[in-house]
C-alpha distance (Angstrom), angle and dihedral (degrees) to the residues before:
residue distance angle dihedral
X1 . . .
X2 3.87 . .
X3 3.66 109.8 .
X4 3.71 122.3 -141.6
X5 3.84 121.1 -156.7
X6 4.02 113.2 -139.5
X7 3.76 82.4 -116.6
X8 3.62 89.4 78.2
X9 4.04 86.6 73.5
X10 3.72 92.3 78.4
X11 3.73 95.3 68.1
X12 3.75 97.7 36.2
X13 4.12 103.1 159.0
X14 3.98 98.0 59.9
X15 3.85 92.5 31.4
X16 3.41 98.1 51.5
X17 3.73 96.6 42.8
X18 3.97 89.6 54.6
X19 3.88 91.1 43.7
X20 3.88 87.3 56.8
X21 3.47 92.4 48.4
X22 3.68 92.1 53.2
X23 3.98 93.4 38.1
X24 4.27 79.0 55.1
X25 4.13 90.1 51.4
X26 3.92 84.5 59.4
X27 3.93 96.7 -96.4
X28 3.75 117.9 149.4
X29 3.08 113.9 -147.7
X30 4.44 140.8 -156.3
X31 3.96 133.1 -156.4
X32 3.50 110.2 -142.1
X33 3.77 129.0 -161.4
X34 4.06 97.5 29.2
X35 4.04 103.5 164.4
X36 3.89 122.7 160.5
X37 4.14 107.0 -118.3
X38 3.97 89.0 57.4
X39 3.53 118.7 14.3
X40 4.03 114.5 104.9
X41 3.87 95.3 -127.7
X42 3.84 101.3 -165.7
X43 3.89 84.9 64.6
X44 3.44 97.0 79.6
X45 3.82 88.9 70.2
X46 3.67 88.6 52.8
X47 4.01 104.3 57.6
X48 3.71 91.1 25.0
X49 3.94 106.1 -144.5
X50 3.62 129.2 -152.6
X51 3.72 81.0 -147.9
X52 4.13 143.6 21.3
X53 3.61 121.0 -158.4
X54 3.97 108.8 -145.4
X55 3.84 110.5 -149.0
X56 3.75 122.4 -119.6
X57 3.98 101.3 -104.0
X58 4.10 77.3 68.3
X59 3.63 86.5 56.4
X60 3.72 94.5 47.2
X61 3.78 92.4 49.7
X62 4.32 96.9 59.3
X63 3.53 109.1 107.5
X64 3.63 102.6 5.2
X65 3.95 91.8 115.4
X66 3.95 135.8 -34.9
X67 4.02 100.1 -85.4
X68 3.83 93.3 57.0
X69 3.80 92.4 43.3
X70 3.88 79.8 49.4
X71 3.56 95.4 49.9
X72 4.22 96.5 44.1
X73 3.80 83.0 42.5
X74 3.52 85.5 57.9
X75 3.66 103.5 48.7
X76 3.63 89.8 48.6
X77 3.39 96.4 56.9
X78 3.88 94.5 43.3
X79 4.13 90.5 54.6
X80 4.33 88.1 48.5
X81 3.77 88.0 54.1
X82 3.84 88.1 54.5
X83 3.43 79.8 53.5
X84 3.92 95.4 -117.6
X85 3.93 126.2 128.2
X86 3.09 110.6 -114.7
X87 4.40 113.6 -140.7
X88 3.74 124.5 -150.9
X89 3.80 120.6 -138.8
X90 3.82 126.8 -161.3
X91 3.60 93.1 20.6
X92 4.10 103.2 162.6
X93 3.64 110.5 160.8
X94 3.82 132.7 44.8
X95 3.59 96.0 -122.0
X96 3.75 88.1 52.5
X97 3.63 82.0 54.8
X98 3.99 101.4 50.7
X99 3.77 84.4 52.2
X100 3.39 98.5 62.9
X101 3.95 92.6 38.9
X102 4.00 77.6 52.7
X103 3.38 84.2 64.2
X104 3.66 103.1 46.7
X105 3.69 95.0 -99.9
X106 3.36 106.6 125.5
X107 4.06 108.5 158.5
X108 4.14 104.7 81.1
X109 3.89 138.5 167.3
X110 3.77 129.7 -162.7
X111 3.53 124.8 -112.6
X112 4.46 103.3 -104.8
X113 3.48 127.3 -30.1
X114 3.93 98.2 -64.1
X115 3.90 91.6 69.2
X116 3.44 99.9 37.2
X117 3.51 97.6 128.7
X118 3.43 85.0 76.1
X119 3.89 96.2 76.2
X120 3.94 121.6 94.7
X121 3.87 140.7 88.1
X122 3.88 128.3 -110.3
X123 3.88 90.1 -145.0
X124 3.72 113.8 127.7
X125 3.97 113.2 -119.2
X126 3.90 86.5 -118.4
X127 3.86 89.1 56.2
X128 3.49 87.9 55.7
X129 3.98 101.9 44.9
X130 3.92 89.1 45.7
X131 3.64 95.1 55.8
X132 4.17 97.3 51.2
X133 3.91 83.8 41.5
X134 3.94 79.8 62.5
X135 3.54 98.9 42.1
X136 3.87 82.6 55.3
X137 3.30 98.3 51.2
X138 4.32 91.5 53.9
X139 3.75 84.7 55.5
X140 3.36 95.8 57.1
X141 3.56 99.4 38.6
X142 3.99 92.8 50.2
């Protein structure tokens, strides 16, 4: 999985045109360090990610009232219907966990070595198989 820093975003033509190329090769690729006050939102669409990386301040947000569970809820949902998985970072409690599964987030990592017991996925290994079987088959269809 090739892992693309937000960064990236401000030189969008050649980026994207070298990401596609890779993304054609077969390479999955990740956007890392997604959070809501800076991240340009409508360029998901544009590199289309197997997977987006939200930043910790996202992390620190869940639970701390209704709106921003709204809000992360939100964002979740919009990267799914992309049809990217979205990742949480700094995850370092269970409950923190359940909330994002809640939300159908279900990769995670732990915030530094001390909570890393905190890092995993509640996908099913037949989840996972089905959906590179699909990627497959839209490569060999296009």
């Amino acid at each position: 999985c090739l892992e693309i820093p937000s960064s990236v975003f401000d030189d969008e033509d050649s980026c994207s045109k070298s990401i596609r190329k890779l993304k054609d090769a077969g390479f999955h690729t990740m956007i890392t360090g997604v959070d809501a006050a800076s991240f340009p939102l409508m360029r998901i669409a544009d590199f289309e990610p197997e997977y987006v990386m939200l930043d910790e301040a996202i992390t620190a947000s869940i639970g701390k009232d209704k709106r921003s569970d709204t809000c992360i809820c939100s964002l979740i949902t919009l990267i799914r219907d992309l049809d990217a998985e979205p990742i949480a970072t700094g995850v370092a409690s269970a409950e923190t966990a359940e909330k994002f599964y809640e939300f159908e987030c279900s990769y995670y990592t732990g915030a530094g070595s001390a909570t890393g017991d905190f890092s995993g996925n509640f996908l099913q290994e037949r989840f996972i198989r089905r959906k590179n079987q699909e990627h497959e088959q839209e490569q060999s269809e296009a």
